[in-house]
N, C-alpha and C positions, 0 to 999 in steps of 0.2 A: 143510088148507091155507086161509089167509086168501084170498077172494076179494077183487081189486080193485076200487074204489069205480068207480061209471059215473055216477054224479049229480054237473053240472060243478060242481056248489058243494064240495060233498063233497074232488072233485081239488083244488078252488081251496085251499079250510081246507090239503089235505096237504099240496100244493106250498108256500104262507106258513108251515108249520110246520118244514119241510123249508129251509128259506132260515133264519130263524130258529135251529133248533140248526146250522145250517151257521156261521152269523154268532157265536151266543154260544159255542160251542165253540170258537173263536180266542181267548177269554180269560178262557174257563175249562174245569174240566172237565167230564162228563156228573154225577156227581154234585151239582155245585154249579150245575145247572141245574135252575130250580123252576121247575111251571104256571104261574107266573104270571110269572116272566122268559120264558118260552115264547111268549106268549098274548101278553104288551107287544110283545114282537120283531116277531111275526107281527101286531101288529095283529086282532085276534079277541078275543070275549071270553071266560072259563071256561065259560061257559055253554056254547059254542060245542064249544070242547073237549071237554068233559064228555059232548058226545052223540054223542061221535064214540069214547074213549078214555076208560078206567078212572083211568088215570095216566099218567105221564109214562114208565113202563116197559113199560107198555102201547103208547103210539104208538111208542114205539123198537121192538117186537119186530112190529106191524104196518108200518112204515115199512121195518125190513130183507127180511120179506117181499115187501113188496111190491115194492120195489128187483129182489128179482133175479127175481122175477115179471117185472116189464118189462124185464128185462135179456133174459130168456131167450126171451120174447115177440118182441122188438127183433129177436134173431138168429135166428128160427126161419122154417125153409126148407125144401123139401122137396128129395132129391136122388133122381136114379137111375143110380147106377155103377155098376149090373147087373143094369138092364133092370126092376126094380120101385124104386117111390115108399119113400124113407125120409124121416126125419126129421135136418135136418142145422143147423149152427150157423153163418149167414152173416157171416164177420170184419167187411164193410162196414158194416152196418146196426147190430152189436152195438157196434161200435168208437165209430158215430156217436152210441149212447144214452151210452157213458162221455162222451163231449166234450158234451155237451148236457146231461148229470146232474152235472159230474166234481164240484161240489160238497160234495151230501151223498155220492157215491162216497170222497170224501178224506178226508173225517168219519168214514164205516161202517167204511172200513177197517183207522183208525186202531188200536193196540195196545189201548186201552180198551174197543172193540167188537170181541172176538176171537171173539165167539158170531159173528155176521154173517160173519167170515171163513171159519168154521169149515162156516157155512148150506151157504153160496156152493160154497167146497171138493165137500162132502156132493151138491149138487145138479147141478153140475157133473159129477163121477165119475158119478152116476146115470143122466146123460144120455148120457154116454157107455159106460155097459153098456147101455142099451138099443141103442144104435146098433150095440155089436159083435154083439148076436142079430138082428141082423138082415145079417150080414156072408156072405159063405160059407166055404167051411171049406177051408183051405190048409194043407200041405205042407211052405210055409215055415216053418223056428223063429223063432219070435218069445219076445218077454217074456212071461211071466205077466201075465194080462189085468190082475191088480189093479196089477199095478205099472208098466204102459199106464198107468191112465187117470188113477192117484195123478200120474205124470211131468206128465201132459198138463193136467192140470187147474192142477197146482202152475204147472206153466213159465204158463200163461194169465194167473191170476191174479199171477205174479211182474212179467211184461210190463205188466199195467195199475200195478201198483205203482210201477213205473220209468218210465212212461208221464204218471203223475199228479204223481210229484215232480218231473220233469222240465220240470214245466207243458207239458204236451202239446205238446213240439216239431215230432212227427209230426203229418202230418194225421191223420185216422183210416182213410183209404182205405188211404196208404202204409206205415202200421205194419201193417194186414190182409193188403198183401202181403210185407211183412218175415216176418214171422210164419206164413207158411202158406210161404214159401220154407223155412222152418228145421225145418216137418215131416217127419221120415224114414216116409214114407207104403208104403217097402216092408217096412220092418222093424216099426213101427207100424202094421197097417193102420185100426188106430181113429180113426187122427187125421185121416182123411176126414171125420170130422162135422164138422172147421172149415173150414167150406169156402168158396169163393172170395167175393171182395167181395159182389156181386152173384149169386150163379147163377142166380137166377129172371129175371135179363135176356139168358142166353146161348143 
């Protein structure tokens, strides 16, 4: 896994680079994006780039990392719904890194980048089979776990899609409680990992 950068020059170069394909991918595509339309856009120069990034498909495949790196960092909570500490996905805080990133988020997601949606998906479902070994063990019939957290992950990622075309009409608090109201948490019980706005202020 690409570790993210912690040197603020480092963040600066990504975020101007990150604003940049956000901007020239309005009028054109990722192909007919070159280093050096990059480097203009962002203001920086190859030199700059170059010590950071092989190529321009290089910082695409570190930039989608890192993306859901901070995505998942953003919603990352800890819960206890029976009585020990798990790991849970806070809607408030994750909701507020889309409205704050939705940018390059409307860019990664786009049809052209189907590797990053495919990441995301992949990392997502992961997150939530960790969460269901940690669950206890019930009675009730439910779905087959794989096709949990396929549902779960899909509907997530569908919601920001409609969320983003929509130009974020929701705030991000009120889509977090949209969205965990339309959880079926008896018959699902995985979809406790997306858990309330806020839980570490309750």
């Amino acid at each position: 896994m690409i570790s993210q950068p912690t040197d603020p020059r480092v963040v600066r170069t990504n975020e101007r680079l990150r604003q940049a394909l956000s901007t020239l991918l309005q009028e054109m595509s990722f192909k007919q994006v070159s280093v050096q339309k990059l480097t203009q856009a962002a203001a920086i120069t190859r030199g700059t780039f170059y010590l950071h990034y092989q190529d321009k498909a290089d910082f695409l495949a570190q930039t989608e990392q890192q993306v859901i790196d901070e995505w998942l960092a953003a919603g990352k909570t800890l819960l206890a719904p029976y009585g020990h500490p798990v790991n849970g996905f806070a809607l408030g805080p994750a909701l507020r890194y889309v409205d704050d990133h939705h940018q390059i988020l409307m860019v990664l997601l786009q049809p052209q980048f189907a590797h990053f949606r495919t990441q995301l998906q992949q990392r997502l479902e992961q997150e939530l089979l960790v969460f269901s070994q940690q669950l206890p063990q019930s009675n009730v019939p439910t779905s087959p776990l794989d096709v949990q957290v396929s549902f779960l992950a899909t509907g997530f990622i569908g919601v920001i899609d409609h969320w983003l075309a929509d130009d974020r009409r929701y705030r991000p608090d009120y889509l977090a409680q949209a969205f965990q109201q339309l959880l079926p948490l008896e018959s699902l019980p995985v979809a406790a990992w997306f858990a309330p706005i806020n839980p570490e202020k309750r």
